[in-house]
DSSP file (Angstrom, degrees, kcal/mol; ACC not computed):
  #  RESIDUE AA STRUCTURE BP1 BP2  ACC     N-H-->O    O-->H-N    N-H-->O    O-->H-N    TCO  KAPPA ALPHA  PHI   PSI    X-CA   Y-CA   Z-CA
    1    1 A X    >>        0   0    0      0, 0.0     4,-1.6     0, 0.0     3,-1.0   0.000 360.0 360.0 360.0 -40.3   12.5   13.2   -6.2
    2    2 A X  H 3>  +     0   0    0      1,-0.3     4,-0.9     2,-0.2     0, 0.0   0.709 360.0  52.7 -29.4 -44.1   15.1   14.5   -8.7
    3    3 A X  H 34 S+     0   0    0      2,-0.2     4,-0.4     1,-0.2    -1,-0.3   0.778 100.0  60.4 -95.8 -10.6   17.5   15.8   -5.6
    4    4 A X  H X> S+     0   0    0     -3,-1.0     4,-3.0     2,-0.2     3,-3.0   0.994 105.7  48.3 -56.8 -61.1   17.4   12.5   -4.0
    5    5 A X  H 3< S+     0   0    0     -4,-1.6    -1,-0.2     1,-0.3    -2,-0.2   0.872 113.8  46.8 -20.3 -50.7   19.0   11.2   -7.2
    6    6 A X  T 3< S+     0   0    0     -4,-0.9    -1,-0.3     1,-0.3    -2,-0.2   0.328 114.3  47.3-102.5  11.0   21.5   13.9   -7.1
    7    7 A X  T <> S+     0   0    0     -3,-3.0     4,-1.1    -4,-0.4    -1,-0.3   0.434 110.4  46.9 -98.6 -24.1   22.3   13.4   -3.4
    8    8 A X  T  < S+     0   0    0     -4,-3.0     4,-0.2    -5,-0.2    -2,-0.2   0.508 111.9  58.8-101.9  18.5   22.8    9.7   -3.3
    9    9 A X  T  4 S+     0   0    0     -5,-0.4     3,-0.2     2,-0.2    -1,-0.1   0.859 114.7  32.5 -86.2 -42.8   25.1   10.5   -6.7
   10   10 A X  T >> S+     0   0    0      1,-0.3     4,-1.6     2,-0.2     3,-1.1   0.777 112.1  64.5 -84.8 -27.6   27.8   13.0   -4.7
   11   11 A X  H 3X S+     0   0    0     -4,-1.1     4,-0.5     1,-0.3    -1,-0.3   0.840 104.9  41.7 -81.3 -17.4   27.2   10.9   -1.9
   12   12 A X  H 34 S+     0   0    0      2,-0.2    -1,-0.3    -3,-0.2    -2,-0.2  -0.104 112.1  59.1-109.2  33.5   29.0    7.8   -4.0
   13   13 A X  H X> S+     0   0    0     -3,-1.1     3,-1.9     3,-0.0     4,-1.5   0.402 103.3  45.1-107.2 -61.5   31.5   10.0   -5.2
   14   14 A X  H 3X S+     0   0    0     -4,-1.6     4,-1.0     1,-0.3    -2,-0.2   0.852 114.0  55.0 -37.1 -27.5   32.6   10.9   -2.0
   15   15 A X  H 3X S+     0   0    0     -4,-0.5     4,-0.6     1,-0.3     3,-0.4   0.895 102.5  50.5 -70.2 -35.3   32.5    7.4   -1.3
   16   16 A X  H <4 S+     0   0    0     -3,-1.9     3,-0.3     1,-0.3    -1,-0.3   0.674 103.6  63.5 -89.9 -24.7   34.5    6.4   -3.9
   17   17 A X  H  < S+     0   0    0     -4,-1.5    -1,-0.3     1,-0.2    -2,-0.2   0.808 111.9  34.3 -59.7 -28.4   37.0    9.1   -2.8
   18   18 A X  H  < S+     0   0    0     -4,-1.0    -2,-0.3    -3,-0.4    -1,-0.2   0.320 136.8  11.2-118.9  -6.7   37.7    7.4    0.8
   19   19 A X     <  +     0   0    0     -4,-0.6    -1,-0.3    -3,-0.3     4,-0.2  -0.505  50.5 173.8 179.8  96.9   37.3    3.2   -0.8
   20   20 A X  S  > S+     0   0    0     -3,-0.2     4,-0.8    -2,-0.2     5,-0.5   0.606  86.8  53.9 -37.1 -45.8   37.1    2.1   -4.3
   21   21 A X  H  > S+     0   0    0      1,-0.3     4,-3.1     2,-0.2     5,-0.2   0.997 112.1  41.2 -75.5 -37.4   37.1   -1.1   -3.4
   22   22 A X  H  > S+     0   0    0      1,-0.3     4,-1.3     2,-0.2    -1,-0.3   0.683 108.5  59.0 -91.1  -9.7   34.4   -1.0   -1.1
   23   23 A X  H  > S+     0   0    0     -4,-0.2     4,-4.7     2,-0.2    -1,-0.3   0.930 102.1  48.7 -57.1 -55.9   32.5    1.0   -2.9
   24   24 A X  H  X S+     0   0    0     -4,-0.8     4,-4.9     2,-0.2    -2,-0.2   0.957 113.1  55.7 -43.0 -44.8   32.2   -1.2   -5.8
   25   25 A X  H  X S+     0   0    0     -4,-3.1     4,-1.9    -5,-0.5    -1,-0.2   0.944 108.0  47.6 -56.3 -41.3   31.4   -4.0   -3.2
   26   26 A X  H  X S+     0   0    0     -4,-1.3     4,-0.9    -5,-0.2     5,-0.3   0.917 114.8  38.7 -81.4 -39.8   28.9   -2.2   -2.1
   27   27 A X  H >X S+     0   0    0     -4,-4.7     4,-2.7     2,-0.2     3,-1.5   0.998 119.1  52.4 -48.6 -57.1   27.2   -1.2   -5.6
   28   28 A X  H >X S+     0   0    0     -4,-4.9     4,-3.0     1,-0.3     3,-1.0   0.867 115.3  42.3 -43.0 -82.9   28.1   -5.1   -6.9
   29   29 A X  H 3X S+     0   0    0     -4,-1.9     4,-0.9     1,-0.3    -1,-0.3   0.482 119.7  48.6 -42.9 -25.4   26.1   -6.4   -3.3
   30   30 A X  H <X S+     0   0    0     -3,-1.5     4,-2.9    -4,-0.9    -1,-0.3   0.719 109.3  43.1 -78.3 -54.5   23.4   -3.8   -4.0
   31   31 A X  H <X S+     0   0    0     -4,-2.7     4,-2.9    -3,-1.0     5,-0.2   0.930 111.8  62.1 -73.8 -21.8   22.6   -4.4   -7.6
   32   32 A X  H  X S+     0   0    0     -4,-3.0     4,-0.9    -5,-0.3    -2,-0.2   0.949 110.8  40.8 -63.5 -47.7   22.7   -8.5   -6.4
   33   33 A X  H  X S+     0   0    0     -4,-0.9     4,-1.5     2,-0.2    -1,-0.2   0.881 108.4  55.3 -58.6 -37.9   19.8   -7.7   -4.2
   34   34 A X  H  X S+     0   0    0     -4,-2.9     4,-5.7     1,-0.2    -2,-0.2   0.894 107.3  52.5 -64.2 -52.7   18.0   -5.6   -6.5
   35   35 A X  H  < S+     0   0    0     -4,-2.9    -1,-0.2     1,-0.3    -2,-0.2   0.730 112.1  54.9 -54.9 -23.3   18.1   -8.6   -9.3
   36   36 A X  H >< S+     0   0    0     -4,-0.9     3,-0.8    -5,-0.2     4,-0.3   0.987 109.3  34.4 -82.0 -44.1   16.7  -10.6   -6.6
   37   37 A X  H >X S+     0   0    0     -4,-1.5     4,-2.1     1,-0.3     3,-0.7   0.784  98.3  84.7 -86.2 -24.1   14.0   -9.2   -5.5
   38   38 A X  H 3X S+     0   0    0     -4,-5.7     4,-0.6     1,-0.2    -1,-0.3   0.483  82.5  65.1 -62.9  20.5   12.9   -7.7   -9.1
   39   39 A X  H <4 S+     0   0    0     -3,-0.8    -1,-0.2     2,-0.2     4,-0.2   0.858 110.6  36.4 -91.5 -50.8   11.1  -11.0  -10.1
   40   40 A X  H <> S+     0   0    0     -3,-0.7     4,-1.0    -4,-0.3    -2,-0.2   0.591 111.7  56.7 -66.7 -32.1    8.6  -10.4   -7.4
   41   41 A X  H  X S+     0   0    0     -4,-2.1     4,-2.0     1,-0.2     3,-0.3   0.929 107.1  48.1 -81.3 -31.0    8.3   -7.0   -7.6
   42   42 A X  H  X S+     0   0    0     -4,-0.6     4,-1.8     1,-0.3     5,-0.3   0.824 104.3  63.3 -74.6  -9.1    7.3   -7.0  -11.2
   43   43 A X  H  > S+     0   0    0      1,-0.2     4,-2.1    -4,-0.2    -1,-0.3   0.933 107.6  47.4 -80.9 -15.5    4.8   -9.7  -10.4
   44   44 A X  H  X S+     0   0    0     -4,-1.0     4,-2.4    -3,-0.3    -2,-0.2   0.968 105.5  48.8 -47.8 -67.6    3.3   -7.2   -8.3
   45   45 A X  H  X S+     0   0    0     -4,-2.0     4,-0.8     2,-0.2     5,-0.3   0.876 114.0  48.0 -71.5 -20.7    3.2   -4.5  -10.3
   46   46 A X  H >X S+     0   0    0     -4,-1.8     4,-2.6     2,-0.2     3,-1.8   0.995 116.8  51.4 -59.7 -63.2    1.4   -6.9  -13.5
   47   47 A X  H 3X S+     0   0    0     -4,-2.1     4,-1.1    -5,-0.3    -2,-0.2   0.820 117.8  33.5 -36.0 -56.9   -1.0   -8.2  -10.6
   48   48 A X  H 3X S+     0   0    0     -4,-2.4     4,-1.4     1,-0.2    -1,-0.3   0.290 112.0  56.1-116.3  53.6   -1.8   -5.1   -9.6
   49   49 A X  H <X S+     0   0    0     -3,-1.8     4,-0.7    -4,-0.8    -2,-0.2   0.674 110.7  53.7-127.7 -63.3   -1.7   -3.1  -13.0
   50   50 A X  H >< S+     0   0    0     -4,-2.6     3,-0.5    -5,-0.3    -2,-0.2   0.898 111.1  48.1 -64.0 -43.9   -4.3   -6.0  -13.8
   51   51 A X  H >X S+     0   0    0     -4,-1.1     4,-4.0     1,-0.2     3,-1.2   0.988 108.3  53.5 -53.0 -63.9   -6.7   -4.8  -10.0
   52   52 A X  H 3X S+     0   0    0     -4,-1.4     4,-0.6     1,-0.3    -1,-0.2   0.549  97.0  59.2 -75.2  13.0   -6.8   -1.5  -10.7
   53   53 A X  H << S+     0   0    0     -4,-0.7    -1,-0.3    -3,-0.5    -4,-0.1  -0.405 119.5  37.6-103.2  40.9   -8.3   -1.7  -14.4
   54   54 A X  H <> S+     0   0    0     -3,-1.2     4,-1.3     0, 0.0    -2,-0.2   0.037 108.8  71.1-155.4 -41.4  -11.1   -3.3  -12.7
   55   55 A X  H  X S+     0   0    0     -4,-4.0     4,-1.8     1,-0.1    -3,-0.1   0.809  79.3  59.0  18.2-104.8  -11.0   -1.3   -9.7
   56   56 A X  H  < S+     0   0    0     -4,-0.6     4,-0.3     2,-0.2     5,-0.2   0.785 109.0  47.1 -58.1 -46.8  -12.2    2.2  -10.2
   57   57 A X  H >> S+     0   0    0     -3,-0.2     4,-3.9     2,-0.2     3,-3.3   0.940 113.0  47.0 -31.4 -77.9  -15.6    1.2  -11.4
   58   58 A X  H >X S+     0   0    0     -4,-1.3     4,-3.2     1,-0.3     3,-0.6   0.875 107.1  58.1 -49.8 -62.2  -16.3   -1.5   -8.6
   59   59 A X  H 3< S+     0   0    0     -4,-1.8    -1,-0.3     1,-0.3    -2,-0.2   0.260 109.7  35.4-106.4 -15.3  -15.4    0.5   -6.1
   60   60 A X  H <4 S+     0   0    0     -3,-3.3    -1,-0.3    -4,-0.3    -2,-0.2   0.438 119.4  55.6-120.4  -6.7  -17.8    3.8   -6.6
   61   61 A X  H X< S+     0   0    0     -4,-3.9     3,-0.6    -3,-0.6    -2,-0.3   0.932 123.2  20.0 -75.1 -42.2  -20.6    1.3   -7.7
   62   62 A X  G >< S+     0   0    0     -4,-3.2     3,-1.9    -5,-0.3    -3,-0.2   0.919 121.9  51.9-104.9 -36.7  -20.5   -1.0   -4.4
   63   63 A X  G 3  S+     0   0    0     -5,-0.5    39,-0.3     1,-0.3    -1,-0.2   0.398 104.0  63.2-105.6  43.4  -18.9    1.0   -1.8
   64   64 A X  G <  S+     0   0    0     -3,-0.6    -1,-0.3    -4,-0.2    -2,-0.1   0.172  76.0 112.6-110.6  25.0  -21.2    3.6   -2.4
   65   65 A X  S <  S-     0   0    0     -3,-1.9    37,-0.2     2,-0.1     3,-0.1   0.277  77.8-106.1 -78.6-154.6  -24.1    2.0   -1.6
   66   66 A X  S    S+     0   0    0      1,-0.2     2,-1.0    35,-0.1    -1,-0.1   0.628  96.7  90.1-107.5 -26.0  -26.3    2.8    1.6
   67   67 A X    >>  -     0   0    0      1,-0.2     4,-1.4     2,-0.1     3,-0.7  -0.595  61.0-171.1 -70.8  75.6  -25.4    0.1    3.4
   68   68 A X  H 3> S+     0   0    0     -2,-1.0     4,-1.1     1,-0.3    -1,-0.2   0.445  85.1  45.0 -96.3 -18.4  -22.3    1.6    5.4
   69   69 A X  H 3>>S+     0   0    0      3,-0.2     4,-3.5     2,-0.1     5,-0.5   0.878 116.7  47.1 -84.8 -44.1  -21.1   -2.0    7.0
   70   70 A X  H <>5S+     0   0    0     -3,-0.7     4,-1.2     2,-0.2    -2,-0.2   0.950 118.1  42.0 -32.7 -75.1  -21.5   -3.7    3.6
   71   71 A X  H  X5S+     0   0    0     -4,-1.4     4,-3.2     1,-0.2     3,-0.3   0.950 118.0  42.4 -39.0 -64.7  -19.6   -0.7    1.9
   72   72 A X  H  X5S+     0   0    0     -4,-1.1     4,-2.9    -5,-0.3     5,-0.3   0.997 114.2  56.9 -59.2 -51.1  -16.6   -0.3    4.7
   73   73 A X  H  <5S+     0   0    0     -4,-3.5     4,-0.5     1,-0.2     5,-0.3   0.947 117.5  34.6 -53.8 -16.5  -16.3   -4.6    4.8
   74   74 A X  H >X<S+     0   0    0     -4,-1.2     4,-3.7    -5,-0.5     3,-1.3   0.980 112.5  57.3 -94.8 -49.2  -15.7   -4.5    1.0
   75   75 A X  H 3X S+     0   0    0     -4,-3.2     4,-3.0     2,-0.2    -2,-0.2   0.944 111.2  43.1  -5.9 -81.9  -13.8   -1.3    1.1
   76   76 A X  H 3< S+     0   0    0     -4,-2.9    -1,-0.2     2,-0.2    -2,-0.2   0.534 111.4  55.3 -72.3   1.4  -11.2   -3.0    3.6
   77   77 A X  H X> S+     0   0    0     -3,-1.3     4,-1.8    -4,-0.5     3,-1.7   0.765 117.3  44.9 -99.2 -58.9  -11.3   -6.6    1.3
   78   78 A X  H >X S+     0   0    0     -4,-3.7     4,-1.6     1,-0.3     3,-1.1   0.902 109.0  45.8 -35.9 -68.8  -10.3   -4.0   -1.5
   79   79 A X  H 3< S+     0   0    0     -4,-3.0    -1,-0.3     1,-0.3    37,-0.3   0.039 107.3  62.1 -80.2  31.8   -7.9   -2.1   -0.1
   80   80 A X  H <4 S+     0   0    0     -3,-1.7    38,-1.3    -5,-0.2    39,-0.3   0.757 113.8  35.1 -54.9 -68.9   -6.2   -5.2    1.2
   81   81 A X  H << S+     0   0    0     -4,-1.8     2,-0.5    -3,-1.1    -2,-0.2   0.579 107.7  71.9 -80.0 -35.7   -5.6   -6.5   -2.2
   82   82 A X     <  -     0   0    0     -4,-1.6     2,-0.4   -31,-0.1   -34,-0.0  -0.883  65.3-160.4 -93.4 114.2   -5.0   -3.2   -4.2
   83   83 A X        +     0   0    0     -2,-0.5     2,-0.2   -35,-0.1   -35,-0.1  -0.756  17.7 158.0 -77.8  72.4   -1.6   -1.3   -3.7
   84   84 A X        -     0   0    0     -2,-0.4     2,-0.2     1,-0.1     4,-0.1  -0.705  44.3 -99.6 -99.5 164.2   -0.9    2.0   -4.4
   85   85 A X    >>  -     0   0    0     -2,-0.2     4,-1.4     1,-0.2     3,-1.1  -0.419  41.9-118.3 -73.8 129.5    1.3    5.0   -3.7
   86   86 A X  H 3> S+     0   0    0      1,-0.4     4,-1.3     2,-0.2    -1,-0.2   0.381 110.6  67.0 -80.0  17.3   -0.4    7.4   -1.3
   87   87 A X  H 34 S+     0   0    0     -2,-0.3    -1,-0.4     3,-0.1    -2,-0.1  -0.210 109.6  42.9-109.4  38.6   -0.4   10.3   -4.1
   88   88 A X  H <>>S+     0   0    0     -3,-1.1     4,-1.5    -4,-0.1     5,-0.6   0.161 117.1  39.6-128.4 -63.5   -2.8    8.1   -5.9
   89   89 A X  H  X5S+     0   0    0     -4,-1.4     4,-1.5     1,-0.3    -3,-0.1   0.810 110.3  62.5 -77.9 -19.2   -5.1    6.9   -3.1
   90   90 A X  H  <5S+     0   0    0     -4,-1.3     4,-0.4    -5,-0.3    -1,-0.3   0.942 111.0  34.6 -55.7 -57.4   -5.1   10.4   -1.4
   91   91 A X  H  >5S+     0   0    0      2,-0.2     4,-0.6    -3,-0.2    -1,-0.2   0.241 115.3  60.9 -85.8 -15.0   -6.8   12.3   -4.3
   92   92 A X  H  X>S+     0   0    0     -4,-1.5     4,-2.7     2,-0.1     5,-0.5   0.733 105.1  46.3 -90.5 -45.4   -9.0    9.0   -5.2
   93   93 A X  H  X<S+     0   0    0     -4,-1.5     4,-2.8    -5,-0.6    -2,-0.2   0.944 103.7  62.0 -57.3 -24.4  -10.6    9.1   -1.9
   94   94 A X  H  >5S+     0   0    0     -4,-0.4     4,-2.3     2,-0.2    -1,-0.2   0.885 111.2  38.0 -73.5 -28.7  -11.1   12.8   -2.5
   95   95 A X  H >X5S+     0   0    0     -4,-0.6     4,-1.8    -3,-0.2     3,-0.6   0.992 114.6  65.6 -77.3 -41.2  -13.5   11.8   -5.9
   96   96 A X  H 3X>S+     0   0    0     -4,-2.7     4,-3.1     1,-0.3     5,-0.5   0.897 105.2  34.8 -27.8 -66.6  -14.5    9.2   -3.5
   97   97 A X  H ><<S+     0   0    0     -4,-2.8     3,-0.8    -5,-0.5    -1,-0.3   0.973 115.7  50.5 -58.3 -52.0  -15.9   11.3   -1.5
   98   98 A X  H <<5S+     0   0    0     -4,-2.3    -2,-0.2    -3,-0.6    -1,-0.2   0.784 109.2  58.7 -64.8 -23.6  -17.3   14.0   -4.0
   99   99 A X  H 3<5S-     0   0    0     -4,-1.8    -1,-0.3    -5,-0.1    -2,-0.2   0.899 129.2 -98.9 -68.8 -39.8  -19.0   10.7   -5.9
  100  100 A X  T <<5S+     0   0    0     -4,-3.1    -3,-0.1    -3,-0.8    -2,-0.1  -0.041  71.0 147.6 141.8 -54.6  -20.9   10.0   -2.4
  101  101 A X      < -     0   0    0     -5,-0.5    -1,-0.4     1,-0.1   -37,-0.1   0.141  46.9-120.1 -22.2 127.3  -19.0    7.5   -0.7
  102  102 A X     >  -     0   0    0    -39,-0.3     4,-1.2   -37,-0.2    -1,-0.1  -0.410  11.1-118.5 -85.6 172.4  -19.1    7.8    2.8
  103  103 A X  H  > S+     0   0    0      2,-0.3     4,-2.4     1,-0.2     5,-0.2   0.692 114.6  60.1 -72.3 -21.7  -16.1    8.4    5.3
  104  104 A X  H  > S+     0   0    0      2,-0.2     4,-3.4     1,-0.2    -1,-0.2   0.989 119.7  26.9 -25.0 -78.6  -16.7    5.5    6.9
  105  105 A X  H  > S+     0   0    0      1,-0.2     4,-1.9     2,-0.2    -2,-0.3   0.759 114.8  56.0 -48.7 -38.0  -16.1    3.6    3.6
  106  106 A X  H  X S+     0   0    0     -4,-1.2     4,-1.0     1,-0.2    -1,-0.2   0.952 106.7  60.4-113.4 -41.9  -14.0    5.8    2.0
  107  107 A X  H  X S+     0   0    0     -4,-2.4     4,-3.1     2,-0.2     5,-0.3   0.903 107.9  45.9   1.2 -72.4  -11.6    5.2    5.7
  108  108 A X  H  X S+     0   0    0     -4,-3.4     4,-1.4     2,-0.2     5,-0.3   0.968 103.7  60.0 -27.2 -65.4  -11.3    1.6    5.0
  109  109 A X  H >X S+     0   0    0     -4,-1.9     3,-1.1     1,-0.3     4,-1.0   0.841 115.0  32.6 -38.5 -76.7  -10.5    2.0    1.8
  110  110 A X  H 3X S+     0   0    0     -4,-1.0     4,-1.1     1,-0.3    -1,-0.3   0.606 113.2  52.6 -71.6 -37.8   -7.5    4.0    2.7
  111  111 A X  H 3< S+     0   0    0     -4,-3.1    -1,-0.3     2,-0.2    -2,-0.2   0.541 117.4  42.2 -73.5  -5.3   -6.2    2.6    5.9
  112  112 A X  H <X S+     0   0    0     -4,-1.4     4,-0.9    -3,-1.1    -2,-0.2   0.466 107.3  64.8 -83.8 -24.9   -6.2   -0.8    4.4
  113  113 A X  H  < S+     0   0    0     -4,-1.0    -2,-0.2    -5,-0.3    -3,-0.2   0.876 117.3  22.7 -54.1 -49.6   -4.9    0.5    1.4
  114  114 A X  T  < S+     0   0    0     -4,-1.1    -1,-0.1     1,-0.1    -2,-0.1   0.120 125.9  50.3-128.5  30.1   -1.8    1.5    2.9
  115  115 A X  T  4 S+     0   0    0      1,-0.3     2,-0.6   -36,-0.3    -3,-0.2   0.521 102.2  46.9-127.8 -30.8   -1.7   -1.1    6.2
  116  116 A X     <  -     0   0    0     -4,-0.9     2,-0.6   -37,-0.3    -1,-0.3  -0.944  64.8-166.8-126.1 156.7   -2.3   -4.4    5.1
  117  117 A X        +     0   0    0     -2,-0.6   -36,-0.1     1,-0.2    20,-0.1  -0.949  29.3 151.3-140.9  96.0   -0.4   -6.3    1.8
  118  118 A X  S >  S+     0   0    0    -38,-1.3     3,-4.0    -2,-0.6     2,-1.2   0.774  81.7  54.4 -91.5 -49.7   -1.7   -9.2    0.6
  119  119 A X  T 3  S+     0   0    0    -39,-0.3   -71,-0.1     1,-0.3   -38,-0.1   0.504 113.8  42.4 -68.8  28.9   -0.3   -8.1   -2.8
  120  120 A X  T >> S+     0   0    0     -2,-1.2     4,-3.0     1,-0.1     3,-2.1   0.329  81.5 107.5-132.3  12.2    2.9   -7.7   -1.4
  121  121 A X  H <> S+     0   0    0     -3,-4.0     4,-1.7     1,-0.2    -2,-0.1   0.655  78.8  53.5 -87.3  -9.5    2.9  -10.9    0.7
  122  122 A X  H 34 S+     0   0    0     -4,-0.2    -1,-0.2     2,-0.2    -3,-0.1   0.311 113.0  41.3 -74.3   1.5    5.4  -12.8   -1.5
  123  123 A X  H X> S+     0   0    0     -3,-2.1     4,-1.0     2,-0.1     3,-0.8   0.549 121.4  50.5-121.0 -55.0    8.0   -9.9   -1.4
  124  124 A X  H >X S+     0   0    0     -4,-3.0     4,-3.2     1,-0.2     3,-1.3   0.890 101.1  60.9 -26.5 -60.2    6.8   -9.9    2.7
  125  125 A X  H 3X S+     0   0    0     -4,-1.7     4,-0.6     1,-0.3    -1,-0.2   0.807 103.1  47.9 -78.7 -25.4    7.2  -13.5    3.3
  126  126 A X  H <4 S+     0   0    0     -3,-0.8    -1,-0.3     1,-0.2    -2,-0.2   0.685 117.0  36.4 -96.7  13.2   10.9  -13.6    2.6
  127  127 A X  H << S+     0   0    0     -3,-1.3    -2,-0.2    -4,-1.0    -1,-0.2   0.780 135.2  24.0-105.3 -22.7   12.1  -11.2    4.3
  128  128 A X  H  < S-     0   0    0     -4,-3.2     4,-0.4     1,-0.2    -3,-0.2   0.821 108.6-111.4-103.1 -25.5    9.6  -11.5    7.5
  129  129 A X     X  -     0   0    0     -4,-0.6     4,-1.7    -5,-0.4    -1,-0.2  -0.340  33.2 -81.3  97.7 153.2    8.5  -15.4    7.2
  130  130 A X  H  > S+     0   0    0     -2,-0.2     4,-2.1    -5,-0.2     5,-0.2   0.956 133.6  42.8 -45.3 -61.0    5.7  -16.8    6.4
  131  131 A X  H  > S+     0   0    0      2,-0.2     4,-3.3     1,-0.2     5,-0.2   0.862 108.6  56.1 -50.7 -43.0    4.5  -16.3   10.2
  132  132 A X  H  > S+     0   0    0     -4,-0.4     4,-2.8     1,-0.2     5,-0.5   0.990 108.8  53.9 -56.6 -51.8    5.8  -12.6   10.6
  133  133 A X  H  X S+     0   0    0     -4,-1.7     4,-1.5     1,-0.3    -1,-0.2   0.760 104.7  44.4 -67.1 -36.9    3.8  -11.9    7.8
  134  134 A X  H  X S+     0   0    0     -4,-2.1     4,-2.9     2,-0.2    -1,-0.3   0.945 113.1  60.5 -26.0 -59.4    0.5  -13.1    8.7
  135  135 A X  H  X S+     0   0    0     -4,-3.3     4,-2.2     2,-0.2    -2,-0.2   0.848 103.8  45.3  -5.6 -71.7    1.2  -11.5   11.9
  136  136 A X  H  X S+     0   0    0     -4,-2.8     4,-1.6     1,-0.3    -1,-0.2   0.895 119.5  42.1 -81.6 -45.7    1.6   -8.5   10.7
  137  137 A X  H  < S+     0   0    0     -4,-1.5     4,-0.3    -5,-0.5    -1,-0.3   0.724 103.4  55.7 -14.5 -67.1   -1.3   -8.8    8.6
  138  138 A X  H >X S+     0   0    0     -4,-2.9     3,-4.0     2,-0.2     4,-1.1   0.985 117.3  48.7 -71.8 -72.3   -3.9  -10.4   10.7
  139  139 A X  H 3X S+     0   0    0     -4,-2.2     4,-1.6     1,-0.4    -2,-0.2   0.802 109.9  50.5 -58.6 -34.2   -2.9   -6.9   13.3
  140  140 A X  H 3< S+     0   0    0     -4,-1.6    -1,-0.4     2,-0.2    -2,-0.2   0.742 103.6  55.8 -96.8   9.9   -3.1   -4.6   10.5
  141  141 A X  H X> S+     0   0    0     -3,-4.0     3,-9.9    -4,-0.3     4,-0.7   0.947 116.7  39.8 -62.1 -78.1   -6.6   -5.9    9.4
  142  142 A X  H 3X S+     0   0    0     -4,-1.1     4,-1.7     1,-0.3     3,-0.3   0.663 111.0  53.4 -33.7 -20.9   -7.8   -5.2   13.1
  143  143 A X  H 3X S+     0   0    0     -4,-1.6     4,-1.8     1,-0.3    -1,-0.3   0.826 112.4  44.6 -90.7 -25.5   -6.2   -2.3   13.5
  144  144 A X  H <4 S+     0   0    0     -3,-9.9    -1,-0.3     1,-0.2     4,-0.3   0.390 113.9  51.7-105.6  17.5   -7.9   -0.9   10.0
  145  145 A X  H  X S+     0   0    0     -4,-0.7     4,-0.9    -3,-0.3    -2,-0.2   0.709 106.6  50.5-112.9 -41.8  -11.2   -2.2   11.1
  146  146 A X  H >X S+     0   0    0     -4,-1.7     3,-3.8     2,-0.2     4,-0.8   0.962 116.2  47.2 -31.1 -83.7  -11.1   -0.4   14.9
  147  147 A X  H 3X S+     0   0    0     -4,-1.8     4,-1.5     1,-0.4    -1,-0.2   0.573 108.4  52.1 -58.2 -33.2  -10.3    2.9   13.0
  148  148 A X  H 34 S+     0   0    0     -4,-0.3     4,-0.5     2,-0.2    -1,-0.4   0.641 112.1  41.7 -30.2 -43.1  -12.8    2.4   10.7
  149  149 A X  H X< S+     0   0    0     -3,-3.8     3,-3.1    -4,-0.9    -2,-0.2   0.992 117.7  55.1 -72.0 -75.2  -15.6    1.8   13.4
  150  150 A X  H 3X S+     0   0    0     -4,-0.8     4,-1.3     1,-0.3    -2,-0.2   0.492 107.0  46.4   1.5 -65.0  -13.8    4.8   15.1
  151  151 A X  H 3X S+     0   0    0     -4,-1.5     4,-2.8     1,-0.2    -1,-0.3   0.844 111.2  56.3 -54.5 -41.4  -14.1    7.0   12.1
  152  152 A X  H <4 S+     0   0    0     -3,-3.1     6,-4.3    -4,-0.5    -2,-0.3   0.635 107.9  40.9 -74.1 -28.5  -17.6    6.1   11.7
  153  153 A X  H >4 S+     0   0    0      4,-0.2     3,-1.2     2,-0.1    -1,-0.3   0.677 113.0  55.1 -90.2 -18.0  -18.9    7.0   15.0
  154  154 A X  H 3< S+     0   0    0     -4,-1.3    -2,-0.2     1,-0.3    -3,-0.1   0.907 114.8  39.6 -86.8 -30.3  -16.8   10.2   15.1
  155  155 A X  T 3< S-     0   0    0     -4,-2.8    -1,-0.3    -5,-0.2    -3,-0.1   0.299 117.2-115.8 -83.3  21.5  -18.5   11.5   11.5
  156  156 A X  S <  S+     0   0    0     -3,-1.2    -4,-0.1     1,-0.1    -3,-0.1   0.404  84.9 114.6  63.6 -23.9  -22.0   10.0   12.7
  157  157 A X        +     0   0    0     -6,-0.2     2,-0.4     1,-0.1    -4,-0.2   0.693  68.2  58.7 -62.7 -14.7  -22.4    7.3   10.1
  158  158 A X  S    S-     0   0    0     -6,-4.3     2,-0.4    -7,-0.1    -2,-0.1  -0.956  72.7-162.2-108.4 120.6  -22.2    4.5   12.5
  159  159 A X              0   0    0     -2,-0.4    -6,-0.1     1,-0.1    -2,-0.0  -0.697 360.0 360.0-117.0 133.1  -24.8    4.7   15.1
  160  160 A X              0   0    0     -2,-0.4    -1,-0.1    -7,-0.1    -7,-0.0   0.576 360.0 360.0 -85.0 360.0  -24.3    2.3   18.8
């Protein structure tokens, strides 16, 4: 992550060789956006700072149960709500799994995890609208409950 830093640093030095002025405009208009939108992103991260201390627990007590529609519907209500970075949610599905959880479930989890944002739906709704962002929403529920089924028939835990 470190050379990104140190590429987008020489890249605004170069910049600053060919326009000063517009460079500056363009940091000024940059750091103006950033101030907007951090009000909302930190309510995010408090919100879900606040989820995941409640989490970890819930989540290998109920969606390890036996019931595999029970599990995966709760599973996909979870990962709905909870947001994290996928070098988190990768390696938690992996205890997931070694705790018991099936792949069904432990599927949900993770394609809802990183497809649908409700905790993100206040940062969503002004840039997409109120509508886009259901939209987009509403689709990526289905989408993570198809792939779910999907998963479920292809590991054998869901039987037609």
């Amino acid at each position: 992550m470190e050379y990104l830093y140190f590429i987008m640093a020489v890249l605004l030095i170069i910049s600053l060789f060919f326009s000063r002025k517009k460079t500056w405009r363009a940091v000024v208009r940059g750091g103006k956006k950033l101030l907007k939108i951090l009000p909302n992103y930190l309510k995010i991260l408090v919100f879900l700072a606040l989820v995941m201390s409640f989490a970890e627990d819930f989540i290998v007590q109920y969606l390890g149960t036996q019931n595999i529609f029970l599990g995966s519907l709760l599973a996909i209500i979870v990962g709905s709500i909870v947001m994290m970075p996928g070098f988190i949610a990768y390696p938690l599905a992996g205890v997931l799994l070694t705790q018991g959880v099936s792949y069904t479930v432990i599927a949900g989890f993770v394609i809802s995890l990183k497809m649908v944002g409700v905790a993100t739906y206040p940062v969503e709704k002004e840039y997409m609208g109120v509508k886009g962002t259901v939209y987009r929403n509403s689709a990526s529920i289905i989408i993570t409950v198809i792939l779910t089924f999907l998963i479920g028939l292809y590991y054998g835990e869901v039987i037609l």
